[in-house]
C-alpha positions as CSV (number, residue, x, y, z in Angstrom):
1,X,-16.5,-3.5,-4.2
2,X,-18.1,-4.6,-1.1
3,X,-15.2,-5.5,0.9
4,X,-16.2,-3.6,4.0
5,X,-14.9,-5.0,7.0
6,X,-12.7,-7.5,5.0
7,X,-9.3,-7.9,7.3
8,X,-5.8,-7.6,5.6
9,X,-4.3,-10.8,4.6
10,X,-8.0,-11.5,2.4
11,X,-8.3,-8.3,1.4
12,X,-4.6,-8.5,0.2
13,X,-5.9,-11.3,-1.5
14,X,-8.8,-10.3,-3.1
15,X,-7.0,-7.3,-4.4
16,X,-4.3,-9.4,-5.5
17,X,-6.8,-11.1,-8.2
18,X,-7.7,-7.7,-10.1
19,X,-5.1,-4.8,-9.0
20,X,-1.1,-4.4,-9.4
21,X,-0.8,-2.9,-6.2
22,X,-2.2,-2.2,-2.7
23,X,-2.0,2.0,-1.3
24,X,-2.5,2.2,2.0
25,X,-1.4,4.6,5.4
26,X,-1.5,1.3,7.5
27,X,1.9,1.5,8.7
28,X,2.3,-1.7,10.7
29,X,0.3,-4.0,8.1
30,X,3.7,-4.8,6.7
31,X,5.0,-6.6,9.8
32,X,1.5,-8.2,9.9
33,X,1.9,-9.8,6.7
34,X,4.2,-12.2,5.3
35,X,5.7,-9.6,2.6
36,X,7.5,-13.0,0.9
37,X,3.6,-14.2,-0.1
38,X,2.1,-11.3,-0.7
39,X,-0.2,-11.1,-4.1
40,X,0.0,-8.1,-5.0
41,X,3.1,-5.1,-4.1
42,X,2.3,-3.5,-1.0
43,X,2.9,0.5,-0.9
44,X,2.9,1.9,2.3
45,X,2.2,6.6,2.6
46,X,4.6,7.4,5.3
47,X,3.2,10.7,6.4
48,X,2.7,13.3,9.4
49,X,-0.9,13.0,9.3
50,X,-3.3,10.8,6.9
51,X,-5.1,14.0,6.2
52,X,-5.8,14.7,2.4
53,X,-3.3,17.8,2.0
54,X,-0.8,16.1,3.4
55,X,-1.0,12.9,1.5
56,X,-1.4,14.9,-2.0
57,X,2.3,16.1,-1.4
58,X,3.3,12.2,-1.7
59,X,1.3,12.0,-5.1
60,X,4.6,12.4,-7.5
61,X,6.5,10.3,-5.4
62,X,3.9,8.0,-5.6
63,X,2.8,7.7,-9.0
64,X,7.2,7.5,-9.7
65,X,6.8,4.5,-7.6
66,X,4.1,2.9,-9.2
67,X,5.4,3.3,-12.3
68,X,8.2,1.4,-11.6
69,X,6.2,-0.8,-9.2
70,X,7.6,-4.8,-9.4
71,X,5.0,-7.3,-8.8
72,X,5.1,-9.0,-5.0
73,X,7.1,-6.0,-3.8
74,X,6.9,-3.7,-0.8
75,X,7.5,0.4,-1.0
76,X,7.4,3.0,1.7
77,X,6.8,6.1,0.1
78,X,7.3,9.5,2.2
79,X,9.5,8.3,5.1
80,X,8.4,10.5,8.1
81,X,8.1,8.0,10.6
């Protein structure tokens, strides 16, 4: 979509203006963001590891998520911290 490089509060907001939600592993971007504001839900993979096999074991969690996503929200989906 040629956002590389693009920094999270505008790429938040560019996302916001064509997606329901945001995935990400970032786990600090939602202190770095004001979740009150935010375009678009925010949902945060709490895992071990950001390797693929580890993440696919989220997958049903997340797709039950996202299907019950509400706009502006924030989820934390795994919870490993």
């Amino acid at each position: 979509m040629g956002w590389s490089g693009v920094k999270n509060g505008e790429l938040l907001a560019l996302a916001g203006a064509g997606f329901d939600a945001f995935v990400t592993v970032d786990k600090s971007m939602p202190f770095q963001q004001n979740l009150s504001t935010l375009p678009i839900a925010l949902v945060v993979l709490d895992s071990v590891s950001n390797e693929l096999h580890v993440l696919l074991a989220l997958l049903p969690r997340l797709e039950q998520e996202l299907a019950n996503l509400k706009p502006k929200s924030y989820v934390l989906v795994g919870g490993y911290a």
